[in-house]
C-alpha positions in Angstrom: 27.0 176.0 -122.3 29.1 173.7 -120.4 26.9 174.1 -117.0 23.6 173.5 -118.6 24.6 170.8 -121.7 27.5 168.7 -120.1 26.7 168.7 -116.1 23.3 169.7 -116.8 23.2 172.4 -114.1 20.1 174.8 -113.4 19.7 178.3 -113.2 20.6 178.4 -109.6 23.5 176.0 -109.4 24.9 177.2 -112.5 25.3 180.7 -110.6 26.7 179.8 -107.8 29.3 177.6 -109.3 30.7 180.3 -111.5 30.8 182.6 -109.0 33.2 180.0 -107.1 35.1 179.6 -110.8 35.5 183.6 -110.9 36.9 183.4 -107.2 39.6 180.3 -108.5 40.6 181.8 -112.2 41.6 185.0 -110.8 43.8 184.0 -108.3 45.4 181.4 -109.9 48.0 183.3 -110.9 48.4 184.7 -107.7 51.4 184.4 -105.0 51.1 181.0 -103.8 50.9 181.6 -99.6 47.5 180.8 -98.3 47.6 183.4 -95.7 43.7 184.3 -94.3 41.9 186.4 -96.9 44.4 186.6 -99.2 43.6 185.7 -103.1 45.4 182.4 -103.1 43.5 181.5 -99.7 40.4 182.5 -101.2 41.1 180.8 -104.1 41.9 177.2 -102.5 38.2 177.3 -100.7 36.5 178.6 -104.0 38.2 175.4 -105.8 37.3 172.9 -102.6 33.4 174.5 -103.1 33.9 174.3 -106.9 35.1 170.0 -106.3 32.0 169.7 -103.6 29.2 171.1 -106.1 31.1 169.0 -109.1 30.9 165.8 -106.9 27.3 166.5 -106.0 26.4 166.7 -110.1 28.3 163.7 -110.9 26.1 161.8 -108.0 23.3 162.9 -109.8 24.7 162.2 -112.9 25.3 158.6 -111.8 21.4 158.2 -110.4 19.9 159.8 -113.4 21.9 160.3 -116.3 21.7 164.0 -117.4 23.3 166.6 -119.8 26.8 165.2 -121.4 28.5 163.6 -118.1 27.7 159.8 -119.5 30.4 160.6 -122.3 32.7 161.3 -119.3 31.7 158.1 -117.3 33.4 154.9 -118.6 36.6 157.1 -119.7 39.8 155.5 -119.2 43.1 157.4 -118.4 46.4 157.2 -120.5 47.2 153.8 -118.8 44.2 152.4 -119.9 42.6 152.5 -116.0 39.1 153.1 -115.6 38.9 157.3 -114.2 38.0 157.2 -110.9 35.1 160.0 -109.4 37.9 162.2 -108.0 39.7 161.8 -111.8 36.0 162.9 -113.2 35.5 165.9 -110.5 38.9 167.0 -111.7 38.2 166.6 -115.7 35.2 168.1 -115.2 36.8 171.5 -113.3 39.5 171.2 -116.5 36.4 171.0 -118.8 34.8 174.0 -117.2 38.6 176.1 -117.3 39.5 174.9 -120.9 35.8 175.8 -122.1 35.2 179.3 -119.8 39.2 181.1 -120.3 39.7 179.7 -124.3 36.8 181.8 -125.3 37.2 184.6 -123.3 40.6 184.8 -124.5 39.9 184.3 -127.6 37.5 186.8 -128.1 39.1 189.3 -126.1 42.0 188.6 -128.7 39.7 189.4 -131.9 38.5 192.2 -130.3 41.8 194.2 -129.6 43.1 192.9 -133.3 39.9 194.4 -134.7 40.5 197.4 -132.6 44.0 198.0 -133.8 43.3 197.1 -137.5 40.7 199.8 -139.0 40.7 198.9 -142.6 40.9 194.9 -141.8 37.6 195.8 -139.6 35.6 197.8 -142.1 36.6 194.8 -144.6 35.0 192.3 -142.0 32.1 194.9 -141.2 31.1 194.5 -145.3 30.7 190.7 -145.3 29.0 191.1 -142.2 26.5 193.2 -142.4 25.7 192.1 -146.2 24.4 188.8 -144.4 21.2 188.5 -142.9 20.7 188.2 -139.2 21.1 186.0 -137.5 23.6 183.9 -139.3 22.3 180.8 -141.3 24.0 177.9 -140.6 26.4 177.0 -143.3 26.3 180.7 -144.4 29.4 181.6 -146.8 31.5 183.9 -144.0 35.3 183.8 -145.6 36.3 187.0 -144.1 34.7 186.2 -140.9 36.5 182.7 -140.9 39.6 183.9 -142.3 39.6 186.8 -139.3 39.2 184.4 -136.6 41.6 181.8 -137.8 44.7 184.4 -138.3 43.5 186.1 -134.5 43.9 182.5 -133.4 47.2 181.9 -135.4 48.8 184.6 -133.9 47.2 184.2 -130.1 46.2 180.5 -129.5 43.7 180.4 -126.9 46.3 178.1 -124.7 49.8 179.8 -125.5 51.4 176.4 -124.2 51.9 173.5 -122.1 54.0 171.7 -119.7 55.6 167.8 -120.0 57.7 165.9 -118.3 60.5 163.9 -120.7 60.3 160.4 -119.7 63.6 159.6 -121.7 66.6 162.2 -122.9 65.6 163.8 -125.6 67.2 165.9 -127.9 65.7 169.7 -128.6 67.9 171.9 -131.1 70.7 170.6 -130.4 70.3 170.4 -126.2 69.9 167.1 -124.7 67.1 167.6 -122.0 67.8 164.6 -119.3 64.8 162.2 -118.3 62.5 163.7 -115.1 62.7 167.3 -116.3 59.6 169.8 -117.0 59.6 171.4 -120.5 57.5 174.3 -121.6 55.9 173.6 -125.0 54.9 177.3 -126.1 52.4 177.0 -128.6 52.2 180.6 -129.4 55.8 181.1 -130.4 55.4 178.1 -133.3 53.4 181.0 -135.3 55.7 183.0 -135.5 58.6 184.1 -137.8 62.2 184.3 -135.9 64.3 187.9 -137.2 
């Protein structure tokens, strides 16, 4: 969805471009030395291809305006600076992360809670299958929507975040100096401490 309604990619480029994604995601978790052929190497070119072919769409983008990339162009960053065409290439490789991982995690998260949970399944499988097919918009799916939303609840499709205080700040009691990295993890807020 992202390739073909915000960059506005075809067949072809679309292709080729996730193959280069698949080659970054699953090393980025990887151990960080670039030796030759190794997945962290691998995945450094995959990312320089991926920030080539997302430079080439945004030229385009900027000759004829295409797909969604014109809500990107005029963005300003948090200091109120016009985003330069590296800052674009780089939101639109985020755009293409946050969009691609979030649902696969999610989904692979409703799955294996489906999985595990027979009765809460067959209970889903009733609304379901008493709807016709496909869905019509604004169809009444409560146990659908109440399914997702606890999966999600329980396993946000980003489990956290990084910041960097600016100030000292106080967390429970620890005073975290200015200039240090803190781990916001959004997955343990959902949950109840025993």
């Amino acid at each position: 969805v992202i390739a073909d309604v915000v960059l506005g990619l075809e067949r072809g480029d679309s292709e080729a471009l996730f193959a280069d994604f698949e080659i970054w995601t699953r090393a980025l978790f990887s151990v960080p030395i670039a030796l030759p052929g190794s997945p962290f190497a691998r995945a450094l070119q995959a990312r320089s291809r991926l920030l080539e072919r997302l430079r080439r769409v945004l030229e385009r983008a900027q000759e004829r305006p295409t797909g969604g990339l014109d809500l990107l162009s005029g963005g300003l960053d948090e200091a109120g600076l016009p985003l330069t065409d590296d800052d674009l290439v780089e939101q639109l490789l985020l755009l293409l992360f946050a969009g691609y991982e979030t649902t696969a995690s999610s989904l692979s998260c409703l799955m294996a809670a489906l999985l595990q949970h027979p009765a809460e399944l067959a209970w889903l499988q009733e609304e379901i299958s008493s709807q016709a097919w496909p869905l019509a918009e604004g169809a009444p799916t409560p146990r659908l929507t109440a399914v997702v939303q606890e999966v999600m609840r329980l396993n946000p499709p980003v489990g956290g975040f990084f910041r960097r205080t600016t100030q000292p700040l106080e967390l429970a009691g620890v005073l975290v100096p200015a200039g240090r990295v803190v781990q916001v993890a959004l997955a343990a807020s959902n949950r109840l401490s025993g």
